[in-house]
C-alpha positions in Angstrom: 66.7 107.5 62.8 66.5 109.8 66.1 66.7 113.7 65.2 69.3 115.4 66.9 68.6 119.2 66.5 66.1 121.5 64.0 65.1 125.1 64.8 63.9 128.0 63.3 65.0 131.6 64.5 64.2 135.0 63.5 66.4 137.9 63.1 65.0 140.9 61.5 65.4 141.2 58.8 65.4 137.9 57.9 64.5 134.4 59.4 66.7 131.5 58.7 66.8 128.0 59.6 69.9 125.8 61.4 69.8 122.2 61.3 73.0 119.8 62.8 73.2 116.7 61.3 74.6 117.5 57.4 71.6 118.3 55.3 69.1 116.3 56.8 67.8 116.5 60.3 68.8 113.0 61.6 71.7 111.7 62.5 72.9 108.3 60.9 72.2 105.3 63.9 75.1 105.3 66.4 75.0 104.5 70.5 72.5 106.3 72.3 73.9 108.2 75.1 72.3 106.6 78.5 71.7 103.0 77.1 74.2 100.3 77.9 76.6 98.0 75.9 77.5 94.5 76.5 80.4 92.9 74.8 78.8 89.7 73.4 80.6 86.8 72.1 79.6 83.9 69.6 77.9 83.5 66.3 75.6 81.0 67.4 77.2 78.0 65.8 80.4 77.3 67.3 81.7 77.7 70.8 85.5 77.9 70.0 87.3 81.3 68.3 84.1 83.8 68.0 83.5 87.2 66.6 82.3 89.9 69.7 79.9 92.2 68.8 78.8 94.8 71.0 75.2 94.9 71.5 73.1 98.2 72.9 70.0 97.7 75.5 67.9 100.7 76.9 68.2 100.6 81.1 65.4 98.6 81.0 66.8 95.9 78.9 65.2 96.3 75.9 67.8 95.4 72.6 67.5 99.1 70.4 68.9 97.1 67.0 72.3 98.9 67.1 75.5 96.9 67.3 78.9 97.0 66.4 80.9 93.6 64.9 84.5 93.8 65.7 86.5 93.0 62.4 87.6 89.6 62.6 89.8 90.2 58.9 92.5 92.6 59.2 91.8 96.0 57.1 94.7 98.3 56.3 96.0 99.1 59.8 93.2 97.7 61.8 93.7 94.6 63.1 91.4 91.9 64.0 89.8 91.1 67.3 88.5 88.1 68.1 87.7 85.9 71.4 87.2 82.7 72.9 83.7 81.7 74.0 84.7 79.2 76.6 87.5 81.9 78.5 85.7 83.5 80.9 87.8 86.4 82.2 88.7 87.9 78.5 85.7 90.5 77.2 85.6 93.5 79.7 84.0 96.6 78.1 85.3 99.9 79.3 83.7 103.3 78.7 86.8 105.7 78.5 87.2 108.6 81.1 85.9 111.4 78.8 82.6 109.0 77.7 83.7 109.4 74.1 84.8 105.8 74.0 84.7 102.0 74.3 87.6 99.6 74.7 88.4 96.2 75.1 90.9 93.9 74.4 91.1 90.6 72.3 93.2 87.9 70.7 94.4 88.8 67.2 93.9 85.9 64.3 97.4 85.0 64.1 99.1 83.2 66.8 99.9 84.9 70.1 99.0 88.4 69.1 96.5 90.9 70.9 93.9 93.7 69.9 92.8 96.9 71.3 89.9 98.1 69.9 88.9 101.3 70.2 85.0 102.5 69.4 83.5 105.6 69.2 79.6 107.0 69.0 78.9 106.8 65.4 80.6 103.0 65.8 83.4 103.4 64.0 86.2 101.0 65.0 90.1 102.1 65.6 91.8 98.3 66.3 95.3 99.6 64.7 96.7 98.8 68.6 98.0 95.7 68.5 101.3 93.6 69.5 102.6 90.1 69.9 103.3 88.3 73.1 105.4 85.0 73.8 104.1 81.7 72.5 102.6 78.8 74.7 100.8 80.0 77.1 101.4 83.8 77.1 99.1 85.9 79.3 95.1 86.3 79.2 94.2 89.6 78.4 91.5 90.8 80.7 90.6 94.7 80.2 91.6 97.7 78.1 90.7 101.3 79.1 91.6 105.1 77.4 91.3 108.5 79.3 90.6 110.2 76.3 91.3 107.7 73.0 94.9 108.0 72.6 96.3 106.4 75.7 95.7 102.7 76.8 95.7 101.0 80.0 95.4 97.0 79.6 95.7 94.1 82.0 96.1 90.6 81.5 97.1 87.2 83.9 101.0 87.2 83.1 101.2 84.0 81.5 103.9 81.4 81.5 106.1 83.6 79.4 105.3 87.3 79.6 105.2 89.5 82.6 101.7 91.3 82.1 99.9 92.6 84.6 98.9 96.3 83.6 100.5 97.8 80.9 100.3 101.5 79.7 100.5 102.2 75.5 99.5 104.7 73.1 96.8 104.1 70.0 98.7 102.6 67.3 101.2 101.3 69.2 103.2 97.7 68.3 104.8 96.5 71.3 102.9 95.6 75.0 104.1 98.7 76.7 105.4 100.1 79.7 105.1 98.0 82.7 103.5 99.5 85.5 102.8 95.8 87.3 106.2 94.5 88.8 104.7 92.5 92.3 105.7 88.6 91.9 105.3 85.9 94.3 108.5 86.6 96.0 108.8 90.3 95.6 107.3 92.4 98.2 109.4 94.9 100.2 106.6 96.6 102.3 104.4 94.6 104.1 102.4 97.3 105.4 101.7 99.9 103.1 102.3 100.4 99.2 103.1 97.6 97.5 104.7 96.7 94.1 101.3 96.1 91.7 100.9 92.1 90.9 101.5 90.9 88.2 98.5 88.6 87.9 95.6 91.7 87.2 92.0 91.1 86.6 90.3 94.2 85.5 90.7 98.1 85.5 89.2 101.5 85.7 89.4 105.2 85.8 87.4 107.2 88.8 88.2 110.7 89.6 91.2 110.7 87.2 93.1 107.6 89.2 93.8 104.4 87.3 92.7 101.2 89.8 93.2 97.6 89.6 91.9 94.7 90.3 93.3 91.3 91.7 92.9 88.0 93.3 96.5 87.5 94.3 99.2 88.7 96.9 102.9 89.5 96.1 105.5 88.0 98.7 105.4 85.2 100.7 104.8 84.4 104.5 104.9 87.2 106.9 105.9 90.0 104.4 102.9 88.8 101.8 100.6 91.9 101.0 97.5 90.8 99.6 96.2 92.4 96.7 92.9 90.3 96.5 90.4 93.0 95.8 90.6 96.7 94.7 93.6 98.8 94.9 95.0 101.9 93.4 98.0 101.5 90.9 100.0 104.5 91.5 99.1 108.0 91.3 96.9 109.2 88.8 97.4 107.9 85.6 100.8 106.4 85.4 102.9 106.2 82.4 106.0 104.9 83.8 107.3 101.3 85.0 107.1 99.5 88.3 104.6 101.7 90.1 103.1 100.6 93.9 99.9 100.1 94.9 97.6 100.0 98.0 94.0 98.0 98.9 91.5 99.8 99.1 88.7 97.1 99.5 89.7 93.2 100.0 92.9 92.3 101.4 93.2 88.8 103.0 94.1 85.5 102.5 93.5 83.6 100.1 89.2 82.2 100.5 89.5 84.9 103.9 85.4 85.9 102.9 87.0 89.2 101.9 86.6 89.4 98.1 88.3 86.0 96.9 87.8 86.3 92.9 87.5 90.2 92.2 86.7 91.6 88.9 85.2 94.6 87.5 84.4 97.5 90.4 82.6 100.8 90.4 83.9 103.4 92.6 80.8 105.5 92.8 81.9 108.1 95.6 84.7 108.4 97.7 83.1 106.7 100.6 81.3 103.6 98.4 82.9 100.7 96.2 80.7 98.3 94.6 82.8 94.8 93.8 81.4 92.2 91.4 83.4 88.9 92.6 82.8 85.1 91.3 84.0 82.8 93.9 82.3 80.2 94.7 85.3 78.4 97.4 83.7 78.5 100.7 83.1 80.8 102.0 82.2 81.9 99.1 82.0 85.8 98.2 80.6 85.4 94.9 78.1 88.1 93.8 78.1 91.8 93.6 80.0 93.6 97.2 79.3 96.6 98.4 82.0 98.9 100.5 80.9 101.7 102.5 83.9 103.9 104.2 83.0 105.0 107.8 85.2 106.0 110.8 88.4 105.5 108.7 87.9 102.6 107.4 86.0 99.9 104.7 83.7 97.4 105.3 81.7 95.1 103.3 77.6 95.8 104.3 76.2 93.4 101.9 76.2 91.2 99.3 74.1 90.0 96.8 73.9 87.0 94.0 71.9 87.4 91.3 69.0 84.4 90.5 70.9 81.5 88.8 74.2 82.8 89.1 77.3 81.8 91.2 78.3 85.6 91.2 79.3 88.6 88.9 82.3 89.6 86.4 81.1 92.6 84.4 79.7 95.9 86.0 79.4 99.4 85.3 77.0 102.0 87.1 76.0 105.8 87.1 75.4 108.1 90.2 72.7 110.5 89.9 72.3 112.4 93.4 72.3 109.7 96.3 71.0 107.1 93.7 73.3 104.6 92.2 72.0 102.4 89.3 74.2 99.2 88.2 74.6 97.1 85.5 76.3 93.7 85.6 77.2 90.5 83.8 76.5 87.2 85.8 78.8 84.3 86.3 77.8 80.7 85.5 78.6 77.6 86.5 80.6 76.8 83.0 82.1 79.8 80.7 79.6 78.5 77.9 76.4 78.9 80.2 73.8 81.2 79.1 74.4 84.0 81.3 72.7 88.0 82.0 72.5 91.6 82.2 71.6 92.6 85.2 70.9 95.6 87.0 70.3 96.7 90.6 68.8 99.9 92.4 70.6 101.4 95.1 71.3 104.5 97.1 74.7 105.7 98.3 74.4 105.4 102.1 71.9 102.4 101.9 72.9 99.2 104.2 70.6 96.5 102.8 70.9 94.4 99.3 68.6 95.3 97.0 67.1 92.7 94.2 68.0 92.7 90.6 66.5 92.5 87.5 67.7 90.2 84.4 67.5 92.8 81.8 68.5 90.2 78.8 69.9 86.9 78.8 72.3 85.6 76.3 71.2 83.1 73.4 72.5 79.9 72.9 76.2 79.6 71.7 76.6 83.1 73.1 77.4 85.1 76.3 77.8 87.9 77.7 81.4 89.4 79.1 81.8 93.3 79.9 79.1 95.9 80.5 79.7 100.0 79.6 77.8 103.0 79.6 77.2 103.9 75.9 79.8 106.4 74.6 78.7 110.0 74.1 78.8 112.1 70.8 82.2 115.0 70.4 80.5 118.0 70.5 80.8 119.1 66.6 81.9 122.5 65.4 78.3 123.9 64.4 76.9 122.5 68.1 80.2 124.6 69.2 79.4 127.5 67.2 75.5 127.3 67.5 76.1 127.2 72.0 78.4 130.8 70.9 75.6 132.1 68.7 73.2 131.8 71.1 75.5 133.8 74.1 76.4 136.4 71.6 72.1 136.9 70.9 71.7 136.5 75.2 74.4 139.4 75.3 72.4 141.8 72.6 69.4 141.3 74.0 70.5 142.3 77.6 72.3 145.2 76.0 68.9 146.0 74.4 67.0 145.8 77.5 69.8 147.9 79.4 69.6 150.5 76.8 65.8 150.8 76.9 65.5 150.6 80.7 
């Protein structure tokens, strides 16, 4: 057990002592702000239908013992969430824009249904979003994200008979949602600037309060195609409403162009760098982790780097502290069931060569690992609240004290 807060204060008369935490001055186990999570999937028997767990590591890869199973039975509203071992694009983790939460998205146990799970500090589990979609061969889900736990953001491939792509939703909610994604192969209308959002979308995320996509296809066809094959901005800010446009940020290209051919998850760590984890392996092949750096009005790609063993990257997640940028990732194998890593790489902001990663933890047999988040942070409670006023009210006394004295 880890203690969050004890201390004693005197106040003449009397002394007195606070403690947060109930009555005891630890807190029951729950993430640990500043580790990271990976979304793991198996049980180490089969490699069909598996439970996901998600699974904390310090940055230094060490396993802390705390992990969350996803329900795989239905309970009351909650629904179950479960995932295929052997489909390698489903099992993105996403830390929500406030840090309070994780998300992801997963198959339900009845046919064509979806989950979106929703998971909080202490662990507890909020999977009552859920929906069906059309039968044989509906889309793929891909990611789920929340700004603050009540909204949802989701993408998924659109399937043979469901228009996917990025749809927006509210916790609890029972249908797919509004669809923000409208771009088909036939669709576009402006062939130089924004763009109706693919329908095809690989993952998402939240950076400075804008929703961003991800894709490996283009919408339209010959001279009006606009490619969407890398990172791009879906609307503005955080859209609610159907058929929004979108622009590339990073990418563009055709199709195997040695832009970014098979984009996935990105981190946006200022407004001048874009870090890309790709896994193509078509030559030329991009597969790897990218990274963007914006100079005299425009993006290029200064590097790229593959981890050791890997064909190239799918999960990733990183934090900025001053000019240096630590990331996390999940590698791509050769097969979806392939043992596969956590990795993490050092970097700075402006810096123009690849650095060298670290495998952190490798997955065990009749596992792997899909999506990567920072762990989600504790809500401040109402004694932390009332403890951070106590203290200014005591800083205000004592100046008036000195004031008076002086």
């Amino acid at each position: 057990m880890r203690v969050l807060l004890s201390f004693a204060r005197c106040l003449a008369p009397m002394c007195f002592v606070l403690m947060v935490g109930g009555e005891s001055d630890t807190l029951a186990a729950g993430f640990t702000p500043g580790s990271v999570v990976v979304s793991q999937y198996g049980d180490g028997i089969t490699s069909g239908t598996v439970p996901i767990t998600l699974r904390e590591f310090t940055t230094s890869g060490s396993a802390t013992g705390w992990q969350v199973a996803l329900p795989t039975v239905g309970s009351g509203a909650n629904r179950p969430i479960v995932g295929s071992i052997s489909s390698t694009g489903i099992g993105l983790l996403k830390q929500s824009a406030d840090s309070r939460f994780l998300s992801i998205i997963g198959s339900g146990t009845a046919a064509s249904t979806l989950t979106i799970a929703r998971i909080d500090n202490s662990g507890a589990v909020d999977s009552t979003t859920g929906f069906s979609v059309a039968s044989g061969g509906g889309p793929t889900p891909r990611a789920a994200i929340t700004s603050t736990g009540t909204d949802f953001w989701w993408s998924a491939s659109p399937g043979n008979n469901d228009t996917a792509g990025i749809r927006y939703l509210t916790l609890g909610g029972t249908t797919t949602g509004v669809a923000l994604a409208q771009g088909t192969g036939a669709s576009s209308t402006t062939p130089g600037g924004p763009n109706q959002v693919p329908l095809n979308a690989r993952s998402i995320g939240i950076f400075g309060g804008q929703l961003y996509g991800s894709s490996n296809v283009a919408v339209g066809g010959g001279a009006s195609a606009y490619s969407f094959r890398g990172v791009y901005n879906v609307g503005t800010g955080l859209p609610t409403v159907a058929n929004q446009l979108g622009s590339i940020i990073v990418g563009g290209g055709t199709s195997n162009s040695g832009r970014i051919d098979g984009a996935w998850d990105f981190f946006i760590a200022d407004s001048s760098t874009i870090y890309v984890a790709d896994d193509d392996t078509t030559a030329p092949a991009t597969g790897g982790l990218q990274k963007w750096l914006f100079s005299s009005g425009s993006w290029s790609k200064v590097w790229t780097a593959v981890p050791d063993g890997a064909t190239g990257m799918r999960g990733l997640t990183g934090v900025v502290t001053g000019s240096s940028v630590q990331l996390f990732g999940i590698t791509a194998m050769a097969t979806g069931t392939a043992a596969n890593d956590l990795v993490a790489l050092s970097d700075t902001l402006g810096g123009t060569l690849a650095p060298s990663f670290t495998t952190l933890a490798t997955a065990s047999t009749n596992y792997v690992f899909r999506g990567v988040a920072l762990a989600p942070v504790p809500e401040p409670t109402t004694l932390t609240l009332s403890l951070a006023g106590g203290a200014a009210v005591a800083a205000v006394v004592r100046f008036r004290r000195r004031r008076a004295g002086a």
